[in-house]
N, C-alpha and C positions, 0 to 999 in steps of 0.2 A: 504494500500500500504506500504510495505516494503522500507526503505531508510537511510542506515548502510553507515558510512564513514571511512575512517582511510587516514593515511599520512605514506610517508617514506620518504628518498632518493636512488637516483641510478644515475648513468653515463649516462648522452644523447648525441646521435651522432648525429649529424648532424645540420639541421638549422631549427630556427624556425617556419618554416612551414613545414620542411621534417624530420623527426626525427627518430630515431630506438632506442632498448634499448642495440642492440649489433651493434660492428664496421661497419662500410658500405661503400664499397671502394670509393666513390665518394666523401665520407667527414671524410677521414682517420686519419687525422688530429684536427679534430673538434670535442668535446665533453666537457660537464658541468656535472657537481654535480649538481645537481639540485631536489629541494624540488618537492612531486608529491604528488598532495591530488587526492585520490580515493573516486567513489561513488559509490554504488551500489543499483537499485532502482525499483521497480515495485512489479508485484503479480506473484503468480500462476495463477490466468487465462489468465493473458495477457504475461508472461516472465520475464525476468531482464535483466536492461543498466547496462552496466559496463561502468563508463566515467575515462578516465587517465587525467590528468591536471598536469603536469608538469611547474613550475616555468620560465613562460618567453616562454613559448612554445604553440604551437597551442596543443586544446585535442585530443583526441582521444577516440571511444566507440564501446565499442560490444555485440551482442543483445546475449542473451540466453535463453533455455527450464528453464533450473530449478535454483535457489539460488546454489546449492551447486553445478553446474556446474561453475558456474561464480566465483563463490572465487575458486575454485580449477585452474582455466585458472589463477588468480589474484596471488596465490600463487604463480605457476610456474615462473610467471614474476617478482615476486618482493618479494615472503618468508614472507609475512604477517601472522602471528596467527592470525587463525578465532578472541579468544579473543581479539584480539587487536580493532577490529571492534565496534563503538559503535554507537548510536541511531543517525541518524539526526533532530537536534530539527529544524532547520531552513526547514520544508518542507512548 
């Protein structure tokens, strides 16, 4: 089983159990910096969880077919280099 992590920051809207990673008129006003440890985790037979954890925030996760589907959805969101991704010892 496959289980690769990396961290960034980004701006979160909203509240800690509603959150976005762009503006959202209900909580137009409300947003953090906030640290976000990424996981990325499973096989080819079975697929990959993408899990978001943001600092102080409920997570958030999304299933996928393939590895390189799920970092490239992870990019999009947050601009991580593949390299930056590295082993998780704690599985």
């Amino acid at each position: 089983m496959t289980s690769i992590i990396a961290s960034t920051k980004a701006k979160i809207y909203g509240t800690k159990n509603s959150w976005s990673l762009k503006p959202h008129p209900e909580f137009p006003k409300y947003s953090t910096l906030s640290k976000i440890k990424l996981e990325i985790q499973g096989s080819k037979k079975n697929g990959y969880h993408l899990v978001i954890e943001p600092e102080n925030f409920c997570f958030a996760d999304y299933d996928y077919d393939t590895l390189e589907k799920a970092m490239n959805d992870e990019n999009e969101m947050f601009n991580i280099d593949k390299n930056a991704w590295k082993e998780n010892n704690k599985k």
